[in-house]
N, C-alpha and C positions, 0 to 999 in steps of 0.2 A: 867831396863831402867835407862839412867845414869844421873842422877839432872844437866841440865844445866843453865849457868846465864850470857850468852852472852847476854838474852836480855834484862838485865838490865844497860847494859853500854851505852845504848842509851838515857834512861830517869834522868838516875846518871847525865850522863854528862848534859843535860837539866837543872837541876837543880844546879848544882854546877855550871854552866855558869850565870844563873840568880842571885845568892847569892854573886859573884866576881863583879857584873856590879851594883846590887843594894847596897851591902856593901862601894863601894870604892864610889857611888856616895854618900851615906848617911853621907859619913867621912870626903870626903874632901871639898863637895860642899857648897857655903857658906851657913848656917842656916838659915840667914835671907828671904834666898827667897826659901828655896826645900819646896816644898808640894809633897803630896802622890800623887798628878797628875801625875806627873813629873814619879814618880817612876811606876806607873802606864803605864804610854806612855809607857815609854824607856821598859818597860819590856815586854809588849805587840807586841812593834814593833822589838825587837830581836827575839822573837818568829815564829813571821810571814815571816820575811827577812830570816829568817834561814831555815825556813820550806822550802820558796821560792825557795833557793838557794839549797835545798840542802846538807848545812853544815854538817850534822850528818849524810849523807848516806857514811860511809866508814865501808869498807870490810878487811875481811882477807887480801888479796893482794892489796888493796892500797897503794898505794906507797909516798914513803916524799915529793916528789912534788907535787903528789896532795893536798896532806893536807895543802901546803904552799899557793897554789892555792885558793883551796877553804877559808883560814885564808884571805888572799886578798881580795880576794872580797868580803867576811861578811863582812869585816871591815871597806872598803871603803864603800858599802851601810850604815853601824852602823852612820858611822861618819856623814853623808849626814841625816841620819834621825834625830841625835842627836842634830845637828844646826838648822833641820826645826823647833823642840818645840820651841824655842826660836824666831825664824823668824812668826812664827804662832801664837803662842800663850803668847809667853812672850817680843812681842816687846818693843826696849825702853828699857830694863828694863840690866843692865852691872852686869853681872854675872864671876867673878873671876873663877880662877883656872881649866877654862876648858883644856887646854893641861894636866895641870896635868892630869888629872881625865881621860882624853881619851887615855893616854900615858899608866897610872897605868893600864887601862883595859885590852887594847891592850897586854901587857906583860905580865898580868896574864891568860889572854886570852889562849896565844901563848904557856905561860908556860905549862898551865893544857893540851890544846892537845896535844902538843911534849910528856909529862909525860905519858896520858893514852896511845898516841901511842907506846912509846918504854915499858912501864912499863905491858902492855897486850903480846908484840912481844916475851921480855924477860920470861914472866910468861907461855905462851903456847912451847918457846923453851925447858922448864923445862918438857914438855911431860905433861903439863895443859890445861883446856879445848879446850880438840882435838877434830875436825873431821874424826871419820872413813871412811877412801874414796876408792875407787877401781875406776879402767880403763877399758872398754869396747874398744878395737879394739888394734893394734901394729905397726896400721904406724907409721913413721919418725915422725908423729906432739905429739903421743901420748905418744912418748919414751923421748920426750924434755918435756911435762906432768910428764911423769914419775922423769924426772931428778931432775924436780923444787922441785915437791912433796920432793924427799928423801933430797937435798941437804939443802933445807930452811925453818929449823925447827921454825921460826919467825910466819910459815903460820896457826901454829897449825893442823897440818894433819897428820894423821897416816895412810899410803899407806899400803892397806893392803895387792895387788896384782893386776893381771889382769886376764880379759878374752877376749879369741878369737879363731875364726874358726880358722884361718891362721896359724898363730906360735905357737907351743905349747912345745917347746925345750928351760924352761928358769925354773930356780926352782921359781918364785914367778907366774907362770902360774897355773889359779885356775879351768879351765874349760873351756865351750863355751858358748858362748851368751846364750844359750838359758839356759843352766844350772844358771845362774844368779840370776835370780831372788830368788831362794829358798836359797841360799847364803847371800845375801842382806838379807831376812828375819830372818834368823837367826843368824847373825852376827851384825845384826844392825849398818848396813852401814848408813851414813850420807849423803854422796855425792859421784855423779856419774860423773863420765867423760867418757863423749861417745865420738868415733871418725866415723865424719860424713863420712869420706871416706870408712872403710870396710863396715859399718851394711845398710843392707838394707830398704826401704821405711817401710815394713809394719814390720820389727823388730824395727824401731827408735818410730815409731807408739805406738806400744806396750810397750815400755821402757819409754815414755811420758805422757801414762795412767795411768801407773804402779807407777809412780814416784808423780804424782799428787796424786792419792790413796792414796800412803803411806807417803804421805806427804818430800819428798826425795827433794834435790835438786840437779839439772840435768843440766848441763854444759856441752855443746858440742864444739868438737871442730870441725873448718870448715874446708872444703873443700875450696881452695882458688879459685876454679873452678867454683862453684859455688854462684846464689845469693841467699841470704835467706829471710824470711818476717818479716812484724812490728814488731809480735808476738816476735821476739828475741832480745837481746841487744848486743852490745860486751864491753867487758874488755879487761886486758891483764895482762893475768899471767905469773911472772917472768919478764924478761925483755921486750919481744915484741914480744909475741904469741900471738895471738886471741884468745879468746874463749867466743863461745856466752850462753847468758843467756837464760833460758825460762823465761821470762817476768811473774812477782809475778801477784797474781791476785790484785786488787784493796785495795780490803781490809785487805791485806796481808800485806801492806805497813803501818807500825806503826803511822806515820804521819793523815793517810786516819780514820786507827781507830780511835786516839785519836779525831779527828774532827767531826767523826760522833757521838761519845760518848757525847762531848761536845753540840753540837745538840739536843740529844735525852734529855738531862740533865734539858736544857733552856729550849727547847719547853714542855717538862711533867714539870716540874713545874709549867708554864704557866698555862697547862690546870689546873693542879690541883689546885693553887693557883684563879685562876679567871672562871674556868667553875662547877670543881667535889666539888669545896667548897660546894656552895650553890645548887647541882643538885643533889648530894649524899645523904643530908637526905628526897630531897622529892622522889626519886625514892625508899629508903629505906622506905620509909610510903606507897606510893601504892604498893608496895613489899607484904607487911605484912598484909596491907589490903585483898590483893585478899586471899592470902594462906597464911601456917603455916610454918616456917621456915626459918633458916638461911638467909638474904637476898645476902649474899656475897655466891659465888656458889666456891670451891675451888678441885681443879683437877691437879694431879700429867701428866705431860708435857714431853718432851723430849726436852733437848735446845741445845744447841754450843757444838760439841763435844760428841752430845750425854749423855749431863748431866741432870738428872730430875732434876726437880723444881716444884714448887707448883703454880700455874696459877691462877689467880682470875680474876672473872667475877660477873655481877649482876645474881643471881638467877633467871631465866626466866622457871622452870620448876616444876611441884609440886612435894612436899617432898614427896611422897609415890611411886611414878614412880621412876626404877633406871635410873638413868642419866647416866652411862656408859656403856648403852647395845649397845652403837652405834651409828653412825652418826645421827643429827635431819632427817626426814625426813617432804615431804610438808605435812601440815595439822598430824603432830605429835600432838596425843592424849596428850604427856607429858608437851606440850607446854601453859605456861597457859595465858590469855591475854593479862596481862601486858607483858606478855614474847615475846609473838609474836611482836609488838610494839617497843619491847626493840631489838631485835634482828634485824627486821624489818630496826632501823635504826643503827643501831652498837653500840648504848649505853649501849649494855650489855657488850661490851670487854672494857668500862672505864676504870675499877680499873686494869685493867693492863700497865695503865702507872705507878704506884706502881712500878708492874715487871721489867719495866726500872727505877727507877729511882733506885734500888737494884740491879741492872746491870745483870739482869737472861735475860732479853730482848730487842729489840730497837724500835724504832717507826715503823721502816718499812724493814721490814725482811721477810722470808717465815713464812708462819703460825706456829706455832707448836704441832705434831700430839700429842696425847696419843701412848703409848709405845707396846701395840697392836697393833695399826693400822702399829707403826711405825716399830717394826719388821715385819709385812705382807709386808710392801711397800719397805724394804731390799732387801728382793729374789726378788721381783716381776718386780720393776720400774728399768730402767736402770738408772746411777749416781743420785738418790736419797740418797744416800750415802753423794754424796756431798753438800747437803743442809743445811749440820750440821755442814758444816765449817763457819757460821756466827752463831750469833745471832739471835733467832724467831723474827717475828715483829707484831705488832698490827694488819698492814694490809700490804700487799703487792703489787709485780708486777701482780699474777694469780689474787689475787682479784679484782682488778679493771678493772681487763680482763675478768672479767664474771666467772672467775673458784674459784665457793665458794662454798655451801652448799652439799649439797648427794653427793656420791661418785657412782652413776650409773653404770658406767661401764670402766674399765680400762684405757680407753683413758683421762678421768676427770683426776687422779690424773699422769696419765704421760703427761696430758699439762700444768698440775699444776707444775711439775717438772720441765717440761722444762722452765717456763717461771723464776721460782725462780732461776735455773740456770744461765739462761742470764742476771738476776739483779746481781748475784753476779760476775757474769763475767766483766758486765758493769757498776761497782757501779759507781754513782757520786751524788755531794750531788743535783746535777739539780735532777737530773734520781729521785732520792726521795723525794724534795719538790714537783713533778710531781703527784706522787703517793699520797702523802700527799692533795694535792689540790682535787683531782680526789676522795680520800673517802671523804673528808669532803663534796662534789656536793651530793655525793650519800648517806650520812647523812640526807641529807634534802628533797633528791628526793625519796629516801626507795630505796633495788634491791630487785630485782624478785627473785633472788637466797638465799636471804636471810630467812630462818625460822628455 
């Protein structure tokens, strides 16, 4: 598999945007009056304005007007917010050499993105981090695909060839649709360009699943005939082709993570700083009180990706029972009664804000199974697969929907599935203050499902 680090030219640039804005304000702004406020704001509110905007969503095929675009209007917002500190918070108060200081930014601004963008266009023309890509269909839109791909080594793509029922009289003709996919898997293709006009409903279907699976990005192009749904975006590659996007999920969007991280970061320290300070040695005294043993319970997990980790909880069961012969069930013998209690109200999954704040987990993600259960629930549950593309969490969407404790009968953990599905389909950070709100109720009120 080939080490990529395209996705570090997003946070590079983050930060070397912040270092050019706080540097030239630090140098040239008069002394007498900069405080760390100051630097503070401005740094905070490029942040936000740029997330807002947008600014750092560019692509392989972005092209130099947009990027002039998008420089425009950061900067007209930058400027607007630059002048409120001052109107807000430092009225009154004649502060020198602002055109300098907004000019110097501006141009260095302007300078670094013009530089990463030709200096990445130039580096990928050199046959540097590429994309292996292939074509799905040989109409007319797909052969002006095909053109772009060979002609404009700037894109970083390596065409590897196509497939299609139709034309098969071309040497870079690699098979048929249906042959595809076991191609793609051992080739390790990057991206797919389907064309909407040859493949059929329940082949574009299959090539959609397939592509999400394997984590692939899948770029169709249209049918001008047709209209298509939210679920898609367009671009346009090369000069003025369409081609629409499958719309990233939520949390796929770098922006969306760094926000939720920041989240889980604040609110677990919170708890741990102002609730597990002072609740953690008296739960670890009636711990030890009732039974004999470790009072921290610690358990190999399956997290993001399928990575284990080590998961801590309070001890809620006595050291002589083994603890991973399987799910608690009600009135479990192994249960001891501070355990029941502890469980009863969630205050045994505590110390796994620890787990987030060690980034293994996040406040509010699907549970995460033991690595038994969790190859059982591979074969068995349909896209349970896909649960592993976030982060576990403390508590969830299933659990505050009743779907927690014994695992009864197959439809438990396929409505558990589904529901964890639809949070990561429909992240937002509402959708999980929601969640959040909803265990803390039932912290106080005990669930029924809980033992």
């Amino acid at each position: 598999m080939r080490k990529r680090y395209s996705k570090y030219i997003k946070p590079l640039s983050i930060i070397f945007d912040l270092l050019i804005i706080n540097l030239v304000v630090f140098f040239i702004y008069d002394k007498e009056f900069l405080n760390r406020y100051f630097l503070i704001y401005i740094s905070l509110f490029w942040l936000i304005s740029s997330f807002s905007l947008g600014y750092y969503k560019t692509f392989r095929n972005t092209r130099l007007f947009q990027i002039f675009r998008l420089l425009i209007v950061q900067m007209v917002i930058f400027i607007l917010g630059y002048f409120t500190y001052f109107g807000f918070f430092r009225e009154g108060v004649i502060v020198n050499n602002q055109t300098k200081i907004l000019t110097t930014i501006i141009v260095l601004l302007l300078s670094f993105k013009l530089f990463i963008f030709y200096a990445i266009r130039i580096y990928r023309s050199k046959g540097n981090n590429y994309r292996k890509v292939i074509v799905l269909g040989s109409d007319a839109s797909t052969k002006k695909v095909i053109q772009t791909l060979n002609k404009d080594k700037g894109l970083g793509y390596r065409y590897l060839g196509f497939f299609s029922d139709s034309i098969k009289n071309n040497k870079l003709y690699l098979g048929s649709i249906k042959s595809s996919f076991r191609y793609i898997l051992s080739n390790e293709v990057d991206e797919i360009f389907c064309s909407l006009s040859e493949l059929k409903e329940l082949e574009l279907r299959k090539i959609i699943k397939f592509a999400n699976k394997n984590n692939l990005i899948l770029k169709l192009i249209p049918n001008p005939k047709e209209l298509y749904s939210k679920d898609l975006n367009t671009e346009y590659f090369g000069n003025s082709l369409p081609i629409l996007n499958v719309k990233k999920l939520p949390l796929e969007v770098f922006e969306n993570r760094m926000f939720k991280r920041l989240f889980d970061i604040i609110f677990s320290l919170f708890i741990c700083l102002f609730i597990f300070s002072w609740l953690f040695p008296i739960i670890i005294l009636i711990i030890r009180l009732e039974s004999r043993g470790a009072s921290i319970f610690k358990q190999k997990r399956e997290g993001i990706n399928g990575e284990e980790f080590v998961c801590f909880k309070f001890r809620s069961m006595y050291k002589s029972k083994l603890f991973d012969s399987g799910h608690t069930k009600k009135k479990d013998a192994r249960v001891t009664r501070v355990g029941y209690f502890l469980r009863k109200t969630s205050i045994d999954e505590f110390p796994q804000f620890i787990n987030v704040l060690l980034g293994q987990m996040s406040v509010v993600g699907p549970r995460p199974h033991m690595n038994v259960h969790s190859l059982k629930f591979d074969r068995e549950v349909t896209n349970y697969m896909k649960r592993k593309s976030v982060k576990p969490g403390i508590t969830g969407l299933a659990q505050i929907s009743g779907y927690r404790g014994e695992i009864q009968k197959k439809s438990d953990i396929e409505n558990r599935v589904r529901l964890d599905v639809f949070y990561i389909e429909n992240w937002s950070f509402l959708l999980d203050v929601k969640i959040i709100v909803k265990t803390i109720v039932s912290v106080f009120l005990g669930e029924e499902k809980a033992y």
